[in-house]
C-alpha positions in Angstrom: 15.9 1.8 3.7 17.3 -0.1 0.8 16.8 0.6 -3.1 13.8 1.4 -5.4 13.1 -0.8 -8.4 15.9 0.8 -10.6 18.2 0.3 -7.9 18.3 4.0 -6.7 17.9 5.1 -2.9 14.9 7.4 -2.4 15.6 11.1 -1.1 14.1 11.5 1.8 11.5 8.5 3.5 9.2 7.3 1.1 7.0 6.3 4.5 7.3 9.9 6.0 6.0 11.2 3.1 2.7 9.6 3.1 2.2 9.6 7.1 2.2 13.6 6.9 0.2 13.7 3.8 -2.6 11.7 4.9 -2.1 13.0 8.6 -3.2 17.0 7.0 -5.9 15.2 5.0 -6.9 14.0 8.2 -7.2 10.3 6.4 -6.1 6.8 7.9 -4.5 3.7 6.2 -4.1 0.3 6.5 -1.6 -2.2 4.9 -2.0 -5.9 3.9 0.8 -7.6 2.9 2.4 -10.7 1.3 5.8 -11.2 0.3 6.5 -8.2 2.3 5.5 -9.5 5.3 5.4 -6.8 8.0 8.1 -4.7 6.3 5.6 -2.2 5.1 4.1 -1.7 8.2 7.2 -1.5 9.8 8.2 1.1 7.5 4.6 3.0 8.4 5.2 2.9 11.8 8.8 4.3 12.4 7.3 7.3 11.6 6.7 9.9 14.4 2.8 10.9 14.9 1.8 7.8 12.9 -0.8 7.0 15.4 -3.7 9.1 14.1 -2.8 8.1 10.2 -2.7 3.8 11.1 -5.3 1.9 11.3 -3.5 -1.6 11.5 -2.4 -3.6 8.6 -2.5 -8.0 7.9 0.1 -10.1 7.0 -1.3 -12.6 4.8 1.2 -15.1 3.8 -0.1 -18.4 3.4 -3.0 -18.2 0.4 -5.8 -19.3 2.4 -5.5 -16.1 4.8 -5.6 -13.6 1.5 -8.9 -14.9 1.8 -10.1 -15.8 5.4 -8.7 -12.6 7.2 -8.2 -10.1 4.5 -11.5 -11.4 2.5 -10.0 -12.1 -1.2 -12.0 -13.9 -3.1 -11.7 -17.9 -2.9 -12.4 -18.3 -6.5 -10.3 -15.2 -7.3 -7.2 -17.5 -5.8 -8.2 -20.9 -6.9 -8.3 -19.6 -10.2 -5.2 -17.4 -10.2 -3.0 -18.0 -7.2 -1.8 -15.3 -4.8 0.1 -13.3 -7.2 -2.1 -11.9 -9.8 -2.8 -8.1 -10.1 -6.6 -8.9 -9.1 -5.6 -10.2 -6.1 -3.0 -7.3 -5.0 -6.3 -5.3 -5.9 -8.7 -7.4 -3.6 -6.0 -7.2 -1.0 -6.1 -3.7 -0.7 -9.6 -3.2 -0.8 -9.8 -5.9 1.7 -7.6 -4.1 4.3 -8.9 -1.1 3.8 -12.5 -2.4 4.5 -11.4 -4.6 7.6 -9.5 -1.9 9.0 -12.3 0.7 8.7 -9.9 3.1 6.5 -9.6 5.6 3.9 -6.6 4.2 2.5 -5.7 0.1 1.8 -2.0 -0.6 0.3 -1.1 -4.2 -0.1 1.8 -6.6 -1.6 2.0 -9.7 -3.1 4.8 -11.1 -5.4 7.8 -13.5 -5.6 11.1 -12.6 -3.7 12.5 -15.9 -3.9 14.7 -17.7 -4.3 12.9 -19.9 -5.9 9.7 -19.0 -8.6 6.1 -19.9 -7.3 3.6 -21.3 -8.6 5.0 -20.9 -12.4 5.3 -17.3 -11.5 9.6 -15.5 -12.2 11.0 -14.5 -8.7 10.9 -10.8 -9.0 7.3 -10.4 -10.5 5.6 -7.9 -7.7 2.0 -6.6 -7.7 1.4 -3.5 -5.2 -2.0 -1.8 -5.3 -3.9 0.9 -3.2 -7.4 1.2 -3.0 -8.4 4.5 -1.7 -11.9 6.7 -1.7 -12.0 7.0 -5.2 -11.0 3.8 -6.4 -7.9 1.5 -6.6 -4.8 1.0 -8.9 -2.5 -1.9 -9.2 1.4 -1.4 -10.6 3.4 -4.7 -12.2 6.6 -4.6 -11.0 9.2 -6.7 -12.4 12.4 -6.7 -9.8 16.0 -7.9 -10.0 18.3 -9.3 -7.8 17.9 -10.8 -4.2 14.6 -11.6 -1.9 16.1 -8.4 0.5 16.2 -6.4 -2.3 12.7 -7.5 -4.1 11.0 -6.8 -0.4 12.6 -3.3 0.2 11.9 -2.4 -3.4 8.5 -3.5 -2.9 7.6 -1.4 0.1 9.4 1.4 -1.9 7.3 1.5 -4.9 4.2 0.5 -2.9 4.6 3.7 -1.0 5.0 5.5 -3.4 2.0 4.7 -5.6 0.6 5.4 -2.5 1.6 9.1 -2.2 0.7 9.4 -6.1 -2.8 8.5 -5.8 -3.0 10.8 -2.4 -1.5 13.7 -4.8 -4.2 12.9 -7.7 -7.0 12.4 -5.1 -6.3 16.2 -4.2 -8.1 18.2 -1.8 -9.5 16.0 0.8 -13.5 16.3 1.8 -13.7 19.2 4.3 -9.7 19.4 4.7 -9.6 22.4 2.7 -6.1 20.7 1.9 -5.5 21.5 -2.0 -3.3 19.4 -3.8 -1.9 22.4 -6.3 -2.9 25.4 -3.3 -5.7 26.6 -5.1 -6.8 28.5 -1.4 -10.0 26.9 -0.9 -10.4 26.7 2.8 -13.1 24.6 4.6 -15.4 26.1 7.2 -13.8 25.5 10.9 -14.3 22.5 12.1 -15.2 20.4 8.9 -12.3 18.3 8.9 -13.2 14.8 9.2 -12.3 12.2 12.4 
């Protein structure tokens, strides 16, 4: 994988990380995804055992799919265009409802080379929208469109694993976030 934002290489895989924390929260995910488009789910799906975690993900490209497959609203874009930090939200929220999961993580942005739409090459929304709500992160990237779209999938996964971490124990998981040794009755553990 290539570079994060400030142009570091993440220790470890940023992907791995959140297969196997949503795999012992026994919790699934889906991706929907712009400028990105597939790289995410590529990413998600190089990891081993990703099968139970994966729902399925969208690559929405052209405008009008944000809203015919991954159900953005049409005034929403007609109002804003595709790279607005309400539309990164409704994307996530829109792949997470059409893929029947517990986790949606979705991209949209500029990589390039040219701006969009009045919008500067390197303006990036990701957002997650998860059980207990969703947040969006502005990121404003340098350099080339392979660099933009790595960084992207970069930061994306790990707002990801941040909002898994706050989310902490999952329902019936008896998985704790900080350890506290709370352990669910045999069996609870959801899907």
């Amino acid at each position: 994988m290539g570079t994060d934002a400030n142009g570091r290489r993440p220790a470890g895989s940023p992907a791995a990380g959140v297969v196997h924390r949503l795999a012992d929260r026994h919790e699934t995910l889906a991706t929907v995804e712009s400028l990105t488009g597939g790289l995410l789910s590529a990413s998600v799906v190089e990891i081993a055992g990703v099968s139970g975690v994966y729902r399925g993900g969208l690559v929405v490209y052209a405008t009008e799919l944000k809203s015919a497959l991954a159900g953005v609203p049409e005034g929403l874009l007609a109002e804003r265009g595709p790279v607005d930090p309400d539309v990164a939200r409704a994307l996530a929220e829109g792949g997470r409802r059409r893929c029947g999961a517990d986790w949606g993580l979705a991209t949209t942005g500029v990589a390039g080379p040219q701006p969009q739409d009045g919008k500067p090459v390197g303006l990036v929304y990701v957002a997650v929208a998860g059980p207990a709500g969703s947040e969006v992160r502005r990121l404003d990237l340098d350099g080339g469109r392979d660099h933009i779209r790595t960084a992207a999938v970069i930061e994306a996964l790990r707002l990801l694993a941040e909002r898994i971490d706050a989310a902490g124990p999952a329902p019936g998981t008896g998985v704790s976030k900080a350890g506290d040794g709370d352990a669910a009755p045999a069996g609870a553990a959801r899907r």
